[in-house]
N, C-alpha and C positions, 0 to 999 in steps of 0.2 A: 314506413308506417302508413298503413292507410286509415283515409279521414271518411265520417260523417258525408259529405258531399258528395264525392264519386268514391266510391270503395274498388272500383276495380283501376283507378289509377293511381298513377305514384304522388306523394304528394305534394313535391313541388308543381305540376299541372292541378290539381286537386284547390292549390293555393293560390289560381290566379285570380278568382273572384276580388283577390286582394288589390290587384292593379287595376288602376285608373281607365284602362284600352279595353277592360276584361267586358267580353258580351252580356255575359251573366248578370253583370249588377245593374242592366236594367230592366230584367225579370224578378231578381232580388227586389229589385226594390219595388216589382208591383204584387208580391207575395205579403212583401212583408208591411206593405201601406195597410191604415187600419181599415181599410174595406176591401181589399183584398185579402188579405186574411180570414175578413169574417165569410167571404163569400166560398172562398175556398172552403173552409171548415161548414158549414151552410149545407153547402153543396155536393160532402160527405154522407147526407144524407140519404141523397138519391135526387135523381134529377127536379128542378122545377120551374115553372115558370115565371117572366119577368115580373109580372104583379105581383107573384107567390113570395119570390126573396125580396122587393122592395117591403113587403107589407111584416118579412120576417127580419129583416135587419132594420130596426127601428134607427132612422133619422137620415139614412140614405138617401137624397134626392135622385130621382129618377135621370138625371143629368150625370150624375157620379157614379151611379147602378150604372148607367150606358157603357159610360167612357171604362170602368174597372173591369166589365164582360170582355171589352173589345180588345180590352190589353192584354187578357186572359186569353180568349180565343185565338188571339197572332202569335200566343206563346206557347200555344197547343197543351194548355193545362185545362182547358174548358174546351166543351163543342158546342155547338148553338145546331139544335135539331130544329126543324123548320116543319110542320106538319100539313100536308095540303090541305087546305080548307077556307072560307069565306069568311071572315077574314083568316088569314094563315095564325097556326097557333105554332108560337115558339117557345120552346123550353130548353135549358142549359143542362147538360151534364159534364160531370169530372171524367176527361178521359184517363187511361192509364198514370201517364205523368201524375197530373193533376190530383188523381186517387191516391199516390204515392203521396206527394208532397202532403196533403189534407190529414193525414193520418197524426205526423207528430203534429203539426200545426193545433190539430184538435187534441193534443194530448197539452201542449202548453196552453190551451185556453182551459180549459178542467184543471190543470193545476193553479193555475191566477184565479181559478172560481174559487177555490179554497182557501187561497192565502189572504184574499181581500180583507178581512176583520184584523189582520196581522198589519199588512199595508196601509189599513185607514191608520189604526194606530201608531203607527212608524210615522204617517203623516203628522197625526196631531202632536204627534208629542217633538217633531221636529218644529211643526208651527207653534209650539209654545215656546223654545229655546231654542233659534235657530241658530 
């Protein structure tokens, strides 16, 4: 049976994200961090620069914007173009990988944009009898 993950391998290789040793879950887990994610999906939009996503991902410090580019960049789902100039102008885009991944990513953030009025609900009515 092939899986969601890698479709052209078998699936117990497919399944080793599952184990502890596995390389993957610590790209996982910088995909799936809530500013990775957004910057991922973000950055589906086409390339932009570092003031451009701090100022579009509201509440990101510029300290977490760094560090989440940089774990992105090492994991070759992001490129950091570097533009010759006084001062140099840098902007991020999604390479291949990166374009792949961002696609569903941005399909589960459009579907959470919708269910939100469901979810508030579900909350309150869980905080009223918990």
């Amino acid at each position: 049976m092939k899986t969601a993950i890698q479709p052209e391998q078998p699936e117990e290789e497919a399944g080793i994200i599952f184990t502890a040793e596995c390389p993957g879950r610590a790209v996982f887990s910088h995909i799936a961090s809530r500013w990775g994610l957004l910057l991922l999906v973000t950055l589906g939009e086409g390339p932009l620069r570092f003031h451009l996503l701090r100022d579009r991902i509201e509440g990101i410090s510029e300290k977490m914007l760094s560090q989440t580019l940089k774990s992105l960049v090492r994991d070759g789902l992001v490129r950091r173009l570097v533009e010759p100039a006084i001062p140099p102008r840098v902007s991020y885009e999604l390479t291949p990988i990166g374009g792949e991944l961002a696609a569903p990513l941005r399909d589960v953030v459009e579907r959470l944009g919708r269910f939100v009025p469901d979810i508030l609900a579900a909350q309150q009515a869980y905080d009223r009898h918990p």
